[in-house]
C-alpha positions in Angstrom: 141.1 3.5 -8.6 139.8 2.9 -5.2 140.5 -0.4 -3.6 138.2 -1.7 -1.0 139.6 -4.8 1.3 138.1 -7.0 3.9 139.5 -9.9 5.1 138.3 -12.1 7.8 138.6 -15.2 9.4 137.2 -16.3 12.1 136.4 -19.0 14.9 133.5 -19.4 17.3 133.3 -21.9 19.7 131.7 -23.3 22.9 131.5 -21.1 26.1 134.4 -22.7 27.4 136.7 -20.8 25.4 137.6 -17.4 26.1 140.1 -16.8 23.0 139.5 -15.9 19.5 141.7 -18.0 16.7 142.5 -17.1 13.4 142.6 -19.4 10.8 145.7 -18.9 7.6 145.8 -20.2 4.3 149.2 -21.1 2.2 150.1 -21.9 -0.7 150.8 -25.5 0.1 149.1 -27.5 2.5 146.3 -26.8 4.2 146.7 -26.6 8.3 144.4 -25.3 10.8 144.2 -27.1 13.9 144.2 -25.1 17.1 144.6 -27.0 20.6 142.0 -25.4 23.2 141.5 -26.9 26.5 143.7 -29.4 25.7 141.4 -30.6 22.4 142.6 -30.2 18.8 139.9 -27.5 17.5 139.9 -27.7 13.5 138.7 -24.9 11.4 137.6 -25.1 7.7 139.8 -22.7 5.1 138.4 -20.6 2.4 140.8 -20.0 -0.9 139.1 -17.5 -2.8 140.1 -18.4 -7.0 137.4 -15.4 -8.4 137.9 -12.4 -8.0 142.0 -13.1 -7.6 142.5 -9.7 -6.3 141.3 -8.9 -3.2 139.6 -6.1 -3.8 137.7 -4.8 -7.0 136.4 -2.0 -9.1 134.8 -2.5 -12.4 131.5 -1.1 -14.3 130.7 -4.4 -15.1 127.1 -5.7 -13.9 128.3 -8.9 -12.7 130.6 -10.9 -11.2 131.7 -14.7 -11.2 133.0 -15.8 -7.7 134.9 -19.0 -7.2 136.4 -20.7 -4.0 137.7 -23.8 -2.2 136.8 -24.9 1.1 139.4 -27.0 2.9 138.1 -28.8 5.6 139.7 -32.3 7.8 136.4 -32.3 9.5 132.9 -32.7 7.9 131.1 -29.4 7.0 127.9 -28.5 8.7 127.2 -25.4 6.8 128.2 -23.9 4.1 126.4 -20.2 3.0 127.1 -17.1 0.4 126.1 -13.5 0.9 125.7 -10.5 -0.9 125.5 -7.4 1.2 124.1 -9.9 4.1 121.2 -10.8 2.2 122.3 -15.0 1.7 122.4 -16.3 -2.0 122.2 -20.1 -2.4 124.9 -22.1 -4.0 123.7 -24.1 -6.7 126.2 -27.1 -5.3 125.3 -29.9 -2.7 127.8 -30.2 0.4 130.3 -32.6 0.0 130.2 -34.9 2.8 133.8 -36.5 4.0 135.2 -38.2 6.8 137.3 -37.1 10.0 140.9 -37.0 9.4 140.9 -36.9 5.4 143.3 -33.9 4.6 141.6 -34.2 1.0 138.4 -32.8 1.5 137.5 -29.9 -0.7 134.6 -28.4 -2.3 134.0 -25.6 -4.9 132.1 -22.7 -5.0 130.9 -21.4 -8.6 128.5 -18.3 -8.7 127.4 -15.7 -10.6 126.6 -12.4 -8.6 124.3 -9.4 -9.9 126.1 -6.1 -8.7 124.9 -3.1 -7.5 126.0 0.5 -8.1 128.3 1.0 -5.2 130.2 -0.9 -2.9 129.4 -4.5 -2.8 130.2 -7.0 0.0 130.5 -10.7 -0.8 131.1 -13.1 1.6 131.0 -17.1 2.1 130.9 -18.7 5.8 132.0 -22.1 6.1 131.2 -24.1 9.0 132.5 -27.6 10.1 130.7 -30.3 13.3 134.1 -29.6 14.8 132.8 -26.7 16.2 135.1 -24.4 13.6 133.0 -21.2 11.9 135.0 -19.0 9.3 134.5 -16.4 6.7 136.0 -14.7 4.2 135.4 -11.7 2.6 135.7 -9.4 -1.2 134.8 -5.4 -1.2 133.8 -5.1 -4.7 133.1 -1.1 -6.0 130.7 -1.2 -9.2 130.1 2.1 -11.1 127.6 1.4 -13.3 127.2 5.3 -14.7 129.0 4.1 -18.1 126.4 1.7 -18.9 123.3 3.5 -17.7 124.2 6.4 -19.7 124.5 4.5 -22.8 121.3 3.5 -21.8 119.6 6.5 -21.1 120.7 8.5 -24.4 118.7 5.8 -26.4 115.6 6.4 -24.0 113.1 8.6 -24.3 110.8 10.4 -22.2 110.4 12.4 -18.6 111.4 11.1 -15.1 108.1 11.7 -12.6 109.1 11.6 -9.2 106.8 10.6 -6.6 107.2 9.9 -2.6 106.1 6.5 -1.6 103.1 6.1 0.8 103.7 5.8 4.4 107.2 5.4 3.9 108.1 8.4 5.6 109.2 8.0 9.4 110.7 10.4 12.0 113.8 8.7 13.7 115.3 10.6 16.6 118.9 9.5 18.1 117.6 8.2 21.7 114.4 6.6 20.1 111.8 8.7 22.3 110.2 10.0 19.5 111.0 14.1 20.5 113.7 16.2 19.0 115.5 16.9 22.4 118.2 19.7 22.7 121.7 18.7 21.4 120.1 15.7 19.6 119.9 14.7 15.7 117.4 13.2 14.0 116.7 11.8 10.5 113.5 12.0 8.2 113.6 8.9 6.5 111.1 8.7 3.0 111.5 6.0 0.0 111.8 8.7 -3.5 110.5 7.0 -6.5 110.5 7.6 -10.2 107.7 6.7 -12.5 108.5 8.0 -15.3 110.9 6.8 -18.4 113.9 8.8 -17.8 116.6 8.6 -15.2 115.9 11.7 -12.8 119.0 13.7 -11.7 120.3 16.7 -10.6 117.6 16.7 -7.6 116.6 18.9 -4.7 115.6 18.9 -1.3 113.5 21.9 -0.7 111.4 22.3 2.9 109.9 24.9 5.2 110.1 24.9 8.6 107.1 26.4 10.6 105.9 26.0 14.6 109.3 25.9 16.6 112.3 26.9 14.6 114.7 27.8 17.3 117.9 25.9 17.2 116.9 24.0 14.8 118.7 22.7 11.4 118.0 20.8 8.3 120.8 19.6 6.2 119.8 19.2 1.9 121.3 15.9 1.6 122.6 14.0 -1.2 120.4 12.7 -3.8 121.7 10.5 -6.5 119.9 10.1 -8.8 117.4 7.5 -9.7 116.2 5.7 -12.9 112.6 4.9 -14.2 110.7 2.7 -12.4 113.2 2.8 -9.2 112.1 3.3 -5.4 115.7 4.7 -3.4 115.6 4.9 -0.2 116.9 8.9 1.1 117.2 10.5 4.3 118.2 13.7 5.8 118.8 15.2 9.5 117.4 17.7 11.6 120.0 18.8 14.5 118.9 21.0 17.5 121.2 22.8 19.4 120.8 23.5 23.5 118.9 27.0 22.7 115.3 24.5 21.5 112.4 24.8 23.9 109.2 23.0 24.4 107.3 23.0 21.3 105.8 21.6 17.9 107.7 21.4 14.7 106.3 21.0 11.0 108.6 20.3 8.6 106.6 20.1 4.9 109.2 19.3 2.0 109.3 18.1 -1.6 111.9 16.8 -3.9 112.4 19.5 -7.3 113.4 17.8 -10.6 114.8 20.2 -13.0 112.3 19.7 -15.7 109.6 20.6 -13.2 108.5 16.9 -12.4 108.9 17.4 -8.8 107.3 14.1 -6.5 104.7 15.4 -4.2 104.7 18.1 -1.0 104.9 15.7 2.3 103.9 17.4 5.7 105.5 15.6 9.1 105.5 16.5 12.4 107.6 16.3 15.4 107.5 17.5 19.2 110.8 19.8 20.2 111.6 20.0 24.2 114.8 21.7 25.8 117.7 19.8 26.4 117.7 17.5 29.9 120.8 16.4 31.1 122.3 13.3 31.8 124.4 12.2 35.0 126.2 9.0 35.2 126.8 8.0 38.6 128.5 4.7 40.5 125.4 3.6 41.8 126.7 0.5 43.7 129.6 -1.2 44.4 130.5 -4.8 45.8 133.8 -7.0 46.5 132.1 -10.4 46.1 133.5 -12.4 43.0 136.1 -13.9 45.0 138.0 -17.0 45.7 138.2 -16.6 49.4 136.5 -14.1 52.0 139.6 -12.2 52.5 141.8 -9.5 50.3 145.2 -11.3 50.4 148.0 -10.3 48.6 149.0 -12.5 45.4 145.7 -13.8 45.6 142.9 -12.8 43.0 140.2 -10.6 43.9 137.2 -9.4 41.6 134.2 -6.5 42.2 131.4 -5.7 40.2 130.8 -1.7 39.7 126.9 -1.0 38.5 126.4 2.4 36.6 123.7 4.2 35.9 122.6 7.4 34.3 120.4 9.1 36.7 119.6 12.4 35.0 116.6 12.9 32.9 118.7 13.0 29.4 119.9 10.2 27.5 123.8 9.4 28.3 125.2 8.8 25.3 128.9 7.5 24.4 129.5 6.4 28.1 133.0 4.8 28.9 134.6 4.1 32.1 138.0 4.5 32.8 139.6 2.3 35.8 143.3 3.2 37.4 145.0 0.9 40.0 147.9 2.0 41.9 151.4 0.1 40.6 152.2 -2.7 41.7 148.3 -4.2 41.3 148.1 -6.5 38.9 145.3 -5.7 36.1 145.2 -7.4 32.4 142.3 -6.1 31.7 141.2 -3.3 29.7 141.9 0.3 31.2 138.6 1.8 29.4 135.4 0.2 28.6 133.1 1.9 26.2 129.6 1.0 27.6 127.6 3.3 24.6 124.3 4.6 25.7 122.3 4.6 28.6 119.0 5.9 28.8 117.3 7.4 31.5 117.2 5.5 34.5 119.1 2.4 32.5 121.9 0.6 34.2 125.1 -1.5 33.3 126.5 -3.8 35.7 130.6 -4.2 34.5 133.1 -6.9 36.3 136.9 -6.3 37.0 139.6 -8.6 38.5 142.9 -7.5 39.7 145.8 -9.1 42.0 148.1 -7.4 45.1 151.7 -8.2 44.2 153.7 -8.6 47.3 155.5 -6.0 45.9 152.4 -3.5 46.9 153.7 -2.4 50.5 150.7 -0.4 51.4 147.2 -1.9 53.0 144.9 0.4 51.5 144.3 -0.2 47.1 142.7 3.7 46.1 140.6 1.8 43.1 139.9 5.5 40.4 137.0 5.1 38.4 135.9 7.9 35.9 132.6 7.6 34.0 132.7 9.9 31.1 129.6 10.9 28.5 128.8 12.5 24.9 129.5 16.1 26.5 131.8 15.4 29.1 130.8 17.3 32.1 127.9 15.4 33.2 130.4 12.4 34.1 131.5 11.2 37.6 134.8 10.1 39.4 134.9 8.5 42.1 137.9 6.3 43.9 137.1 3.4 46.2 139.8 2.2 48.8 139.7 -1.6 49.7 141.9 -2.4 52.2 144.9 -5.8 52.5 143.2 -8.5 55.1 140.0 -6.9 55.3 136.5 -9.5 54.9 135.8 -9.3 51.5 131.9 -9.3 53.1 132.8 -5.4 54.7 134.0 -4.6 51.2 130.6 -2.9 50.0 130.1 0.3 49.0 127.1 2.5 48.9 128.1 5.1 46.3 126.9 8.4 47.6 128.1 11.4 44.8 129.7 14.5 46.4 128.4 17.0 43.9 125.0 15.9 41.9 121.9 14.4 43.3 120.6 11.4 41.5 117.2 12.5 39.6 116.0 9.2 39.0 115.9 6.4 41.6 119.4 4.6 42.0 120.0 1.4 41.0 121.9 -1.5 42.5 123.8 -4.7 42.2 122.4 -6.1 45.8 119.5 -7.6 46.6 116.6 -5.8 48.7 117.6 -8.1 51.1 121.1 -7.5 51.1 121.0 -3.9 52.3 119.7 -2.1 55.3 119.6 -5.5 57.1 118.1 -5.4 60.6 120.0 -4.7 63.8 118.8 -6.3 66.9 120.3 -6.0 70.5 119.6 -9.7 71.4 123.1 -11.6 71.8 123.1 -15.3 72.3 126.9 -16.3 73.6 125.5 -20.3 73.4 124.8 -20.3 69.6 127.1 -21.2 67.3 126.6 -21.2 63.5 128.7 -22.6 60.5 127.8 -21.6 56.8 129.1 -22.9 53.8 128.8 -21.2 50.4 129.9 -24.1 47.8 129.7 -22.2 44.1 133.0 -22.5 42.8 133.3 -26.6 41.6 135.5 -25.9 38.5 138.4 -24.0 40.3 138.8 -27.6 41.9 137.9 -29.7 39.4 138.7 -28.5 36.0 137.3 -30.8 33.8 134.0 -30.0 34.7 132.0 -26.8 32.6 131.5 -23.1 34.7 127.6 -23.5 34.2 128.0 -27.0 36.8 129.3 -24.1 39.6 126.6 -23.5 42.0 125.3 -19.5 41.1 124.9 -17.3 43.4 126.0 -19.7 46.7 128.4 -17.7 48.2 126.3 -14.6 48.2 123.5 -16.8 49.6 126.1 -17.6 52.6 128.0 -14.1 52.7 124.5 -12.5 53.5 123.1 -15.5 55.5 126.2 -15.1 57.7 125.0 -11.3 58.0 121.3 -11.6 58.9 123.0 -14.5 61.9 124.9 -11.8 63.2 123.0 -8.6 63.0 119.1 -10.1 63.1 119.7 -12.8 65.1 121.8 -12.0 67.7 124.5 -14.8 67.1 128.4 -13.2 68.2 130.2 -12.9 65.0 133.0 -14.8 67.1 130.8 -18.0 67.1 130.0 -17.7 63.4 132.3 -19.7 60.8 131.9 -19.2 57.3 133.4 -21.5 54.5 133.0 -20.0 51.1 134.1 -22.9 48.4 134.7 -25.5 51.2 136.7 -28.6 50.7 135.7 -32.0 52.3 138.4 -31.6 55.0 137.3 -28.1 55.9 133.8 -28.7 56.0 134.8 -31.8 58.5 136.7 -29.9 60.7 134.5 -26.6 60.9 131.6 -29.0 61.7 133.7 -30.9 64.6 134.6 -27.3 65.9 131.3 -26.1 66.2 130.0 -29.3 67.9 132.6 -29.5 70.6 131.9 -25.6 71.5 128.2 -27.0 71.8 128.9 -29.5 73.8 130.7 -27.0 76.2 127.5 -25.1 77.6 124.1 -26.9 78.8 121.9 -24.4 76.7 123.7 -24.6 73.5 121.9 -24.1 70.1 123.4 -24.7 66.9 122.7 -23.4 63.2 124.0 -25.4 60.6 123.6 -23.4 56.7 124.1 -25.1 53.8 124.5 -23.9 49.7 125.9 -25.5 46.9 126.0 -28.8 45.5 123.9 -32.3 46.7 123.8 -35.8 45.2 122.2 -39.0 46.3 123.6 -42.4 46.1 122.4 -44.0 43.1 122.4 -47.2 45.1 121.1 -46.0 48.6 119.4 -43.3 47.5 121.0 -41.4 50.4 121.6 -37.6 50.2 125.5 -36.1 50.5 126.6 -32.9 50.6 129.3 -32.3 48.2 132.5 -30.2 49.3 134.1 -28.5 45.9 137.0 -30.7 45.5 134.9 -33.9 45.3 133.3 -35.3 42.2 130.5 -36.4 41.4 131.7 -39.5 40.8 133.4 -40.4 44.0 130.0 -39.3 46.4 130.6 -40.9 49.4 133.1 -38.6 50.2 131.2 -36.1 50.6 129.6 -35.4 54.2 125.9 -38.0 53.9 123.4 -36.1 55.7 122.9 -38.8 57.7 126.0 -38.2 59.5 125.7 -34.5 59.9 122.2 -35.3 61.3 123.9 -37.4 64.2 127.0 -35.4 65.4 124.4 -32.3 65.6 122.1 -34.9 67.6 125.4 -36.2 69.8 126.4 -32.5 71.1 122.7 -32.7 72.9 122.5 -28.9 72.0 118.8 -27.4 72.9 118.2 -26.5 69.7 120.1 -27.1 66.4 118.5 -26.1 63.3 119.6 -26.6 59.6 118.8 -25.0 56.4 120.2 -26.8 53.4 119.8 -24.7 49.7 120.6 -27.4 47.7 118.8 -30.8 46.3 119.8 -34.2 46.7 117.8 -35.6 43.1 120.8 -35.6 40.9 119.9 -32.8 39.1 121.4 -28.8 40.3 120.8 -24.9 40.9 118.8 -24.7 37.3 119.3 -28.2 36.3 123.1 -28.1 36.0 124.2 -30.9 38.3 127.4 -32.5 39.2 126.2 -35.5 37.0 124.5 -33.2 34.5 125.0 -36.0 32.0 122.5 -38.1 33.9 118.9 -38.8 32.2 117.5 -40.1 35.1 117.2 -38.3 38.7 116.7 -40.2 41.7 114.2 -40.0 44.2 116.0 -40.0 47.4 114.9 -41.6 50.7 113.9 -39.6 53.5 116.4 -39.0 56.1 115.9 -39.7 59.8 116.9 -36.7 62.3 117.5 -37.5 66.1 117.6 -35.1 68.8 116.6 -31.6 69.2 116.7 -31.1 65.1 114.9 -29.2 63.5 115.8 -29.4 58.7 114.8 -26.9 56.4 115.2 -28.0 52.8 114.8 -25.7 49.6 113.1 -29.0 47.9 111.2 -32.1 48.3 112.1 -35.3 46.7 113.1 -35.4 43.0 112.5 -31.2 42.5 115.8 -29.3 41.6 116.9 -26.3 43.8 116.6 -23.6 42.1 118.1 -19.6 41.8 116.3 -16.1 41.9 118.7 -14.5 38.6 117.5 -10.9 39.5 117.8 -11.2 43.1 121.4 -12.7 42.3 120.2 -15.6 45.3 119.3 -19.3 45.5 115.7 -18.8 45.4 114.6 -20.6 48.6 117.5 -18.5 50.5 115.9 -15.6 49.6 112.8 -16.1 50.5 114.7 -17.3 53.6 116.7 -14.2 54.3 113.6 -12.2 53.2 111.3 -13.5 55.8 114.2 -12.7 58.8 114.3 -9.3 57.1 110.3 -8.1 57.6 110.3 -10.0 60.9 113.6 -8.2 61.8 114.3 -11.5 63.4 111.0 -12.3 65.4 109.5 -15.0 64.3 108.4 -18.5 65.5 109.7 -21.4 63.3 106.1 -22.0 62.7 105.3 -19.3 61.2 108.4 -19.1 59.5 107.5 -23.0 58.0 103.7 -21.2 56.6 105.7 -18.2 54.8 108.3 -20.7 52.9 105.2 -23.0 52.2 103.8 -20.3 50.2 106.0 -18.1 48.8 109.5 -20.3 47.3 106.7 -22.3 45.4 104.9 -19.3 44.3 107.8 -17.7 43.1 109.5 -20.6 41.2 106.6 -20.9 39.5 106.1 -16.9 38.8 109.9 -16.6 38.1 110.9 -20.7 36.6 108.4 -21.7 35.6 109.0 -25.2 37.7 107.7 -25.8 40.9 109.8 -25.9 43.8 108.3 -27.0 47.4 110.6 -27.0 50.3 110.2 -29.6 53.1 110.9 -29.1 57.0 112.3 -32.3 58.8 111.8 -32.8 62.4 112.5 -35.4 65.3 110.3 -37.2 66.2 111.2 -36.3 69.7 110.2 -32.8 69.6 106.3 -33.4 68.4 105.0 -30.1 68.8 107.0 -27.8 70.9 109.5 -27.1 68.1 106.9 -24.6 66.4 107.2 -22.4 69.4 111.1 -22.3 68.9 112.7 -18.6 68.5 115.7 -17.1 67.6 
């Protein structure tokens, strides 16, 4: 007797959770309460009473299942399946409240087998979140009982092939039999006739291009009257097939000469084309801090991508780190397949111990395929205390060419960033990349983090230094700033400003904003204050002034964030708020000069493939085609137009960013250069 045994239990639950639990059933009583993120998680049980056993085999033609369902929280669902097509249970939900450790229902349901194996399987879900299921293999063999019935049946079978049932499925979905490729000819066989048709044959010929090529017979159970089976068989080429056209005509032979109909089909052959899977970009920029420290986390994201002009099949990537790195994650990743061209963008974290005495981490990562030898290795050396924002790697591979254009996990703005010779020792610049709000304030969800914000200031922080001709020296970058740093940064930047006559400040600003639900006045928020607790975040209003009191020529701000209540996409601080507010206009003084992303009550939002806020791109974008020379006027008409035309392209929600000025500058402020 075979047995057959699947069993399975489950639990699937809100994004926030990153483990799987299992739920167990005893004899007794019924427990299964799991504590994630500090909240009792319960799970419904499933006892199965019919079939006992856990697996099956009989040549009866149906089966009774019966089982309980244990739940202490109310059932949302409750559904039974049959080989995955659902069967409804002639039983209404019973309904009961939190906390009852009596709640049970029963399940009661004849089942219709097939010849074969037979999955059965019930999913129980409660409104605590808890999804489970539980499973019986059952084998049937039905030949007993359909050869009782046959021998008291007369007549012929009459076999016939079904109309346009037959298809032509090749392994990489292009429709060609490529070299070292399978594919299947797929047809539904049926029988007309009033006898059971056995003992069958596959019989073809092959005619056009027959090199390399093979065509298996099959196996062909057989098939009763008035049945429809579905059959298949595979073609497999070898590396020796060329360029061609195949015909393949076949027909199924029944021994008594009631064969089903000759079926013609065919298919384009072409010589086998290589993959090559290649690194084709590599970046240090999921971090917590904008240096490599040791005992201090640091991530990268590695983007692959099969360049060759074959279809990469079974790709996995193996990563080694030195000892004495610490790395809990998985050594090999099995990607599957990539087709030509396609690319698959993997994440890795690991830790230096202080144990790791050397300052350079060699990173070994090995891409391997179907055949392996059109694979890749390549080892990338980060080194201790270096700027995470040097730690970028343009993957260039030693010994293959890329045939296909390479892919990458930057930005067109990100890369090949203009160099200018200008060098202005007078301005000074301080950017702030605000993304990470959970790491300071756990309670709140990873989708109220700010995406893409310290990329936005990473690259702004580039463009300052190698565009616009600000010393790297008077450029401080905050990524994840806290309220005190952000205060002292900003006092640092205007006392140097206040040291020279012919001072300029740039102020850059991306992550959270909030107004004052009573003022209606606009704060930025540092990461390690709450939503709830606003004004201690830095008001506008008061960066406005110390910029104004340094009397710097020229101090301009850019601020990627909005002040409505809402967030980058809608996910706000206070994303439990109905209402946004409008906030009130703030007043600038001095020689200031405000770029917002939005206007009023509009929500800032990001560019997903450009992996940017969207207004910074267009920001960064517009430094990157003037390679730095540009008037703020004309830098004002490009934002007008393109950040609302690509929300809307892109959102679907229009964005509209605003420039504030003082009033003391009237005009001469659209003349202002970098």
């Amino acid at each position: 007797m075979k047995l057959y045994f699947l069993l399975f239990i489950g639990a699937f639950y809100s994004s926030t959770c990153f483990a799987q639990e299992h739920s167990v059933t005893t004899n007794g009583i019924y427990l299964n309460t799991k504590k994630i993120d500090n909240k009792p998680k319960k799970f419904p049980i499933i006892k199965w009473l019919e079939p006992t056993a856990q697996n099956t085999e009989t040549n009866d033609q149906f089966v009774n299942v019966k089982a309980s369902v244990f739940s202490v929280s109310m059932l949302k669902s409750l559904q039974l399946f049959k080989n995955g097509v659902e069967i409804l249970i002639d039983t209404e939900l019973t309904k009961f409240t939190e906390g009852s450790i009596k709640a049970e229902l029963s399940i009661e349901k004849q089942i219709t087998l097939t010849n074969g194996e037979n999955k059965i399987e019930i999913i129980a879900e409660n409104i605590a979140g808890g999804k489970v299921s539980a499973t019986r293999l059952i084998y049937a063999d039905h030949s007993e009982l359909l050869q009782a019935k046959e021998d008291n049946t007369k007549g012929t079978p009459i076999l016939y092939i079904k109309e346009n049932s037959v298809v032509f499925e090749d392994a990489n979905g292009d429709a060609l039999l490529s070299g070292n490729e399978s594919a299947k000819v797929k047809f539904v066989l049926g029988n007309r006739g009033k006898a059971t048709a056995r003992n069958l044959k596959f019989s073809y010929s092959l005619k056009g291009s027959t090199q390399g090529i093979q065509i298996s017979q099959g196996i062909f159970p057989k098939i009763e009257a008035n049945t429809e089976l579905p059959m298949e068989v595979t073609i497999t080429a070898d590396s020796t097939v060329t360029q061609n056209l195949s015909v393949l005509q076949f027909v199924v032979l029944e021994p008594k000469g009631f064969d089903s109909d000759s079926v013609k089909i065919q298919f384009n052959t072409e010589a086998f084309k290589s993959p090559q899977v290649l690194i084709a970009d590599l970046v240090f920029n999921s971090v917590r801090s904008n240096t490599l420290k040791r005992n201090a986390p640091v991530g990268f994201q590695v983007l692959i991508q099969n360049t060759g002009l074959g279809h990469a099949e079974n790709v996995s990537v193996t990563i080694e780190f030195p000892e004495n790195i610490f790395y809990d994650g998985e050594k090999i990743t099995y990607v599957g397949n990539l087709g030509v061209g396609e690319s698959r963008k993997l994440s890795y974290e690991f830790i230096p111990t202080t144990r790791y005495k050397s300052n350079e981490i060699p990173i070994k990562i090995k891409l391997a395929e179907k055949f392996g030898k059109f694979g890749s290795e390549k080892t990338v050396t980060p080194v201790i205390d270096q700027p995470l924002t040097s730690l970028q790697f343009n993957i260039v591979n030693e010994k293959k060419e890329p045939r296909v254009a390479a892919a990458a996990l930057r930005s067109d703005v990100d890369i090949n960033i203009p160099v200018t010779v200008k060098n202005n020792s007078n301005r000074y610049a301080l950017v702030i990349g605000n993304e990470d709000y959970v790491q300071f304030q756990p309670l709140l969800r990873s989708e109220q983090n700010v995406a893409f914000a310290k990329n936005d200031a990473i690259v702004f922080r580039d463009y300052l230094i190698k565009t616009l001709g600000t010393p790297e020296k008077n450029v401080f970058t905050l990524l994840d700033g806290t309220k005190g740093q952000i205060t002292r940064e900003l006092d640092r930047i205007c006392e140097l400003a206040k040291l020279h006559a012919q001072s300029e400040i740039i102020f850059y600003y991306a992550g959270h904003g909030l107004p004052d639900f009573e003022t209606r006045k606009g704060y930025i928020i540092p990461v390690d204050v709450s939503g709830t607790n606003i004004k201690d975040g830095l008001a506008l209003s008061d960066l406005y002034s110390k910029l104004a009191s340094t009397n710097a020529t020229k101090s301009i701000v850019f601020i990627d964030a909005c002040f409505s209540g809402g967030g980058r996409g809608e996910n706000g601080l206070l994303a439990a708020r109905s209402v946004k507010v409008k906030p009130v206009g703030d007043i600038v003084d001095g020689n200031i000069v405000v770029f917002t992303a939005t206007s009023s009550e509009e929500v800032s939002l990001p560019l997903q493939r450009e992996s940017h806020g969207l207004f910074t791109y267009h920001l960064l974008r517009s430094f990157k085609q003037t390679a730095g020379n540009f008037s703020l006027d004309e830098l004002k008409n490009y934002l007008e137009i393109e950040v609302p035309k690509s929300s809307l392209i892109e959102n679907g929600i229009k964005q509209t960013p605003q420039v504030l000025v003082s009033p003391k500058l009237e005009q001469e402020w659209l003349l202002w250069k970098f």
